[in-house]
C-alpha positions in Angstrom: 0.0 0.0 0.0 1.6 3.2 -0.9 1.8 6.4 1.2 -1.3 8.9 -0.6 -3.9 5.6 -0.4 -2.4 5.0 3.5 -3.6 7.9 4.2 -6.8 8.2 2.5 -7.8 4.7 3.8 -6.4 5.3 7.5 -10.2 6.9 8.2 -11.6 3.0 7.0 -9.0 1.4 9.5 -11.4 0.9 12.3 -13.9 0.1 10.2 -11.6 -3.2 9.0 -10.5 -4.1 12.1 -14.1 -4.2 13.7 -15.1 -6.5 10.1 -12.0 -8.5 11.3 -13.0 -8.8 14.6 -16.5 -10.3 13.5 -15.2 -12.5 10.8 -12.9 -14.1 13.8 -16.2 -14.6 15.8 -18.3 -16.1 13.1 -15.3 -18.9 12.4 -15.0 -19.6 16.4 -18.7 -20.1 16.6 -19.0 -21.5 13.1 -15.9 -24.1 14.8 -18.0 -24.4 18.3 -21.0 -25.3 16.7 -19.6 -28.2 14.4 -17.3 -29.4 17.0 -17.8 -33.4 17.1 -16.6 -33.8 20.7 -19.2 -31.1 21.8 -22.1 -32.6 20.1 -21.1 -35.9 21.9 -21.0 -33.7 25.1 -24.6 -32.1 25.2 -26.0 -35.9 24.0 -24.4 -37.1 27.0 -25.8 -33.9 29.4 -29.0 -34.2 27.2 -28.9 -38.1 28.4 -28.9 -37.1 32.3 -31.3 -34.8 32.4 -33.8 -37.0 30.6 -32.3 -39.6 33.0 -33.2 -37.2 36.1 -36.6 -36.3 34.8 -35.8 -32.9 33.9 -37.1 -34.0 29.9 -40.3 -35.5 29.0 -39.9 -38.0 26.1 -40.6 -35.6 23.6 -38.3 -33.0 24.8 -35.6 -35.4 25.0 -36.9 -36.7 21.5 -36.6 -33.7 19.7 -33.7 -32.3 20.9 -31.7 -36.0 20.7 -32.5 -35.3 16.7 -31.6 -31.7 16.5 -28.2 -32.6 18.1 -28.0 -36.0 16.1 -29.0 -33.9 12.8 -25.7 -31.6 13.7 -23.7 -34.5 14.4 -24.2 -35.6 10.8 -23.6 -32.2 9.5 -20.2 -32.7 10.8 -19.3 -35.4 8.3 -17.7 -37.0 11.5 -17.8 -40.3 9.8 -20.4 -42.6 8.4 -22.4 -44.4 10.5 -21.3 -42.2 13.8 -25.2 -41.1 14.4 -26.0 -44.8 15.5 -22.6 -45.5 17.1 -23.1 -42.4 19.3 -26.4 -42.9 20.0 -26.3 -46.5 20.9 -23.0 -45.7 22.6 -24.3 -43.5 25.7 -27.9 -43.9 25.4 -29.7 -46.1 28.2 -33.2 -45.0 27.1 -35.0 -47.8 25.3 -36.9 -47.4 22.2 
């Protein structure tokens, strides 16, 4: 970048690093959200609660598919839906 459009762009400069800033928290989250070992984590938590009776059936029902549905998004592997669920799930069906 030369000196004349440094200085007409140095006004923008906050303006970048804010974009930056917000680009950086979209890929955590984006990373968070698609995180395998996570997933696995809130089935688990999900398990307990049902488990404790926090969760009617169809609580733990819907949200065990919104989580499983994620899981597959992950393209963690084929086949990892039923190995996880049939890994830590003690609810029959």
């Amino acid at each position: 970048m030369g000196l004349i459009s440094g200085l007409l762009l140095f006004p923008l400069a906050p303006v970048r690093g804010v974009s930056w800033i917000a680009e950086q928290l979209m890929d955590a989250a984006d990373r968070q959200i698609h995180d395998p070992a996570l997933i696995r984590a809130q089935l688990t938590l999900l398990n307990q609660e049902f488990e404790d009776g926090h969760l009617s059936l169809e609580e733990f029902e819907e949200e065990e598919e919104r989580l499983l549905d994620r899981l597959d998004e992950t393209g963690a592997g084929p086949g990892e839906r039923s190995k996880v669920a049939h890994s830590w799930m003690k609810v029959p069906r």
